[in-house]
C-alpha positions as a Markdown table, in Angstrom:
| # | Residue | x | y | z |
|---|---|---|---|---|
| 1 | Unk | 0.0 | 0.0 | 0.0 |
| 2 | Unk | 1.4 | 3.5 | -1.0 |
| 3 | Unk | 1.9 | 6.2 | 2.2 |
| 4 | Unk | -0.7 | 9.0 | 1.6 |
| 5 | Unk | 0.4 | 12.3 | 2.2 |
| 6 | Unk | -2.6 | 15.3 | 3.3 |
| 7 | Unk | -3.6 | 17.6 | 0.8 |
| 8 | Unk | -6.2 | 20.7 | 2.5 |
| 9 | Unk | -6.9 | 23.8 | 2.1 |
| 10 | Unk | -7.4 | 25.3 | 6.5 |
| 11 | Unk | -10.1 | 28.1 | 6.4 |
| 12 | Unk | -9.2 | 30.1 | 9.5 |
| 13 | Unk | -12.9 | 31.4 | 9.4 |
| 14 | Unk | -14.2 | 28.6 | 10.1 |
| 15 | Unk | -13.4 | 26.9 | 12.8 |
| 16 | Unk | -15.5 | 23.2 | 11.8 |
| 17 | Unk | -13.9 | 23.5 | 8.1 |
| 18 | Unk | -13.7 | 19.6 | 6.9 |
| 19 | Unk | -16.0 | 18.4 | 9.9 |
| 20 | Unk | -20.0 | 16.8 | 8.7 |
| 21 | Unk | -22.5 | 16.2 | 11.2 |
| 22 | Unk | -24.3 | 12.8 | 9.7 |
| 23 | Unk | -28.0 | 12.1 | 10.1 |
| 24 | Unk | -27.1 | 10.1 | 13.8 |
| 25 | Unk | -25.3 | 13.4 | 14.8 |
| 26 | Unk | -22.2 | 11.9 | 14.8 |
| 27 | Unk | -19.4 | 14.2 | 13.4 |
| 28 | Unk | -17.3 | 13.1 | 10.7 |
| 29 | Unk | -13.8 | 14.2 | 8.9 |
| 30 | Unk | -13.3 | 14.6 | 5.5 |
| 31 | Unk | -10.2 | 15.0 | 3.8 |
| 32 | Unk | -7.6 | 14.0 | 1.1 |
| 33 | Unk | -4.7 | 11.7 | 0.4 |
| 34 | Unk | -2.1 | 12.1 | -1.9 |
| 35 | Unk | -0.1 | 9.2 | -3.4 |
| 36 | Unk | 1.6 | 8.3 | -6.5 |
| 37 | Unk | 0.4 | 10.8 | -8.6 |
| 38 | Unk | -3.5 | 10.0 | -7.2 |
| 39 | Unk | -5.7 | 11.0 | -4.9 |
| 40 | Unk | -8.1 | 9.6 | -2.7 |
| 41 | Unk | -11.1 | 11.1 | -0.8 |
| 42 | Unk | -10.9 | 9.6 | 3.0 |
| 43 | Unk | -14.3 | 10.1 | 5.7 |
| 44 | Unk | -13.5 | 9.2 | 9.0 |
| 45 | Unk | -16.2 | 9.0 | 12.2 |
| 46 | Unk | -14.6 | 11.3 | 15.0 |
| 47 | Unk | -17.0 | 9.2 | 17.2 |
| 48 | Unk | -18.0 | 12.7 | 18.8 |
| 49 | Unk | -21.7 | 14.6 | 18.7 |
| 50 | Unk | -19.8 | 17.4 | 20.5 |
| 51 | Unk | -18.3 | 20.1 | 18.0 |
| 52 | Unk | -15.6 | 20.9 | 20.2 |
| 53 | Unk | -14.3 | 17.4 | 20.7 |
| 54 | Unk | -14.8 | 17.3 | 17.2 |
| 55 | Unk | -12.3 | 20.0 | 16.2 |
| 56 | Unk | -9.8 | 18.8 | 18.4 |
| 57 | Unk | -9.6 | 15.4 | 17.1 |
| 58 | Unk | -9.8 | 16.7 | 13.6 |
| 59 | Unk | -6.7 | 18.9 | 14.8 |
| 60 | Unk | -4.6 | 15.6 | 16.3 |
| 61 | Unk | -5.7 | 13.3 | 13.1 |
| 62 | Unk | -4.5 | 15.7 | 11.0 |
| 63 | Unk | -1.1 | 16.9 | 12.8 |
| 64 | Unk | -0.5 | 12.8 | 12.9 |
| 65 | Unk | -1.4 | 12.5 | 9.1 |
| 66 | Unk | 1.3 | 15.4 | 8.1 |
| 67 | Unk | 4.1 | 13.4 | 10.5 |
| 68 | Unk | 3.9 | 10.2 | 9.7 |
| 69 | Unk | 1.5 | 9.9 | 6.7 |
| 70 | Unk | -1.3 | 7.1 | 6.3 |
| 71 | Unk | -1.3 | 3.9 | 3.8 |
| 72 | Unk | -3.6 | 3.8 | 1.2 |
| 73 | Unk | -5.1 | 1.2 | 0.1 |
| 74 | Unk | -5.2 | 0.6 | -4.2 |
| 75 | Unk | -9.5 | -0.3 | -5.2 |
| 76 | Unk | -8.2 | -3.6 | -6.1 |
| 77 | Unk | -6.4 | -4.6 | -2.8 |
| 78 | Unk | -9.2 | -3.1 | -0.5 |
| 79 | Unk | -11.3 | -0.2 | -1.9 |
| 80 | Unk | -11.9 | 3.0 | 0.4 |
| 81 | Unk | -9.6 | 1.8 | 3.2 |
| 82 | Unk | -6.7 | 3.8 | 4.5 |
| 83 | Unk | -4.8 | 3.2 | 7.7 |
| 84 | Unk | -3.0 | 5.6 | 9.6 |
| 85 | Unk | 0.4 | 4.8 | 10.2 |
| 86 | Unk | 1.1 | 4.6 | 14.3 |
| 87 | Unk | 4.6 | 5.1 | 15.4 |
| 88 | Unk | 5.8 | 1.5 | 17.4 |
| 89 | Unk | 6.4 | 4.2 | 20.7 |
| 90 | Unk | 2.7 | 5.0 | 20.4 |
| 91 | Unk | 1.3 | 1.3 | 19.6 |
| 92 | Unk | 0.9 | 0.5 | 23.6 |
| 93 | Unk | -1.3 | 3.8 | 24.1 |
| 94 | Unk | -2.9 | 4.0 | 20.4 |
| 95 | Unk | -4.3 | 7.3 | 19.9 |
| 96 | Unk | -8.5 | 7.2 | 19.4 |
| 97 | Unk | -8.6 | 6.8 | 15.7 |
| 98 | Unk | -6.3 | 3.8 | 15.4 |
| 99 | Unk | -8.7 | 0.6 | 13.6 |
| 100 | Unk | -9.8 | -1.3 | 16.7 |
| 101 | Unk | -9.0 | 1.4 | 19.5 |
């Protein structure tokens, strides 16, 4: 799988830029990957109804993405999953978004 690197554009005005509130009020992230000359449009649940949780875990996912990247999945090998990349250091205490935290 390729390493994914975050292409966004931060809008200082608003403070919920890239953040969805689905139907379940449930906040969600939206954002992009770049890899090997593609692009890939990743949603993530924040697990959060509360806005301000929201914007801080949007702050840490993203801050992690830009350190240490995120694999990206190709359609055939396993289409719309991505995996963030978790330093070993951190795999004992694995941040909130990790798969299976």
């Amino acid at each position: 799988m390729p390493i994914g690197h975050l292409s966004i554009r931060i809008n200082t005005r608003r403070r919920d830029h890239h953040l969805w509130l689905n139907n379940g009020g449930v906040y969600w992230v939206h954002y992009t990957l770049h890899f090997d000359y593609r692009k890939r449009r990743i949603r993530r649940s924040l697990r959060t109804r509360d806005l301000e949780r929201a914007i801080e875990f949007r702050d840490e996912l993203f801050a992690h993405i830009r350190e240490h990247g995120e694999f990206v999945a190709t359609r055939r090998e396993d289409p719309g999953i991505s995996r963030l990349l978790v330093p070993v250091s951190s795999a004992v205490a694995a941040p909130w978004w990790v798969v299976g935290a």
